[in-house]
N, C-alpha and C positions, 0 to 999 in steps of 0.2 A: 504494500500500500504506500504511495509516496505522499509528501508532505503537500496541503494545500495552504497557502498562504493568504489570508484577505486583509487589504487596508481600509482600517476605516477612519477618515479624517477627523470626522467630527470628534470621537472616541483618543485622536491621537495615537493609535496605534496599529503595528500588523498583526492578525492572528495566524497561529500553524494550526490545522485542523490534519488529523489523521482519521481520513472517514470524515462522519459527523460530530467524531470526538474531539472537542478543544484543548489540544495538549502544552499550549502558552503562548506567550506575546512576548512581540519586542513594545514598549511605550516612549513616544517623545515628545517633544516641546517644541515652538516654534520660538526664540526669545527675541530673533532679530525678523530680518525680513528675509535676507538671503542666507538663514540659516536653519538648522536641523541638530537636537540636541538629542541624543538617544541615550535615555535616562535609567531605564529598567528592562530585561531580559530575562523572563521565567520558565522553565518548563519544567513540566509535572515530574518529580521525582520518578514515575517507572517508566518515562524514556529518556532520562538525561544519560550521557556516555553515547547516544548513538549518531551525532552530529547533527541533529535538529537544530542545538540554537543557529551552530554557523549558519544553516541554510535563512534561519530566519534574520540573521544581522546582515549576511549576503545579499536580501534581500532588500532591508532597508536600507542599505548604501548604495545599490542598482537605484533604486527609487532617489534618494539626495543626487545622487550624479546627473540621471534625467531631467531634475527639475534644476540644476546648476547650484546646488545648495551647498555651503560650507559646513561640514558635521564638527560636532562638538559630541566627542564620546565621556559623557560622565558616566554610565555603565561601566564596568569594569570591562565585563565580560566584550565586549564590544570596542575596549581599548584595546585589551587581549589579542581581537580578531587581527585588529590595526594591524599592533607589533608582530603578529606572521604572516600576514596579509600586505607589506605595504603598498603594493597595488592597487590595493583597493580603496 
């Protein structure tokens, strides 16, 4: 079963849905205009270790880069990504 990911603006955040099941979110903040603060990154303790979050932080920095945004990772997990990802 592969991860479904939905954004929702209003709520500020992406969700991972496996199936119908909500297995966590990335949540952020807009503080500037041309910016993107990705604040908190959760998933359900019986799928964490199976690389869920990255797909879901992969996600929201696809999404900041589309819309020209500067990210500000206060998330750990999401700095994390940064520092092995620097591509991204």
């Amino acid at each position: 079963m592969s991860l479904e990911i939905q954004h929702d603006t209003s709520a500020q955040q992406f969700t991972a849905y496996l199936g119908k099941e909500e297995i966590g979110e990335l949540a952020y903040a807009l503080p500037e205009e041309a910016a993107i603060d990705f604040q908190h990154t959760f998933i359900e303790q019986e799928y964490r270790g199976k690389g869920y979050a990255d797909q879901l932080i992969k996600h929201g920095l696809e999404y900041a880069q589309e819309k020209g945004l500067n990210v500000i990772a206060t998330c750990q997990a999401v700095a994390s990504y940064l520092e092995r990802h620097p591509q991204a």
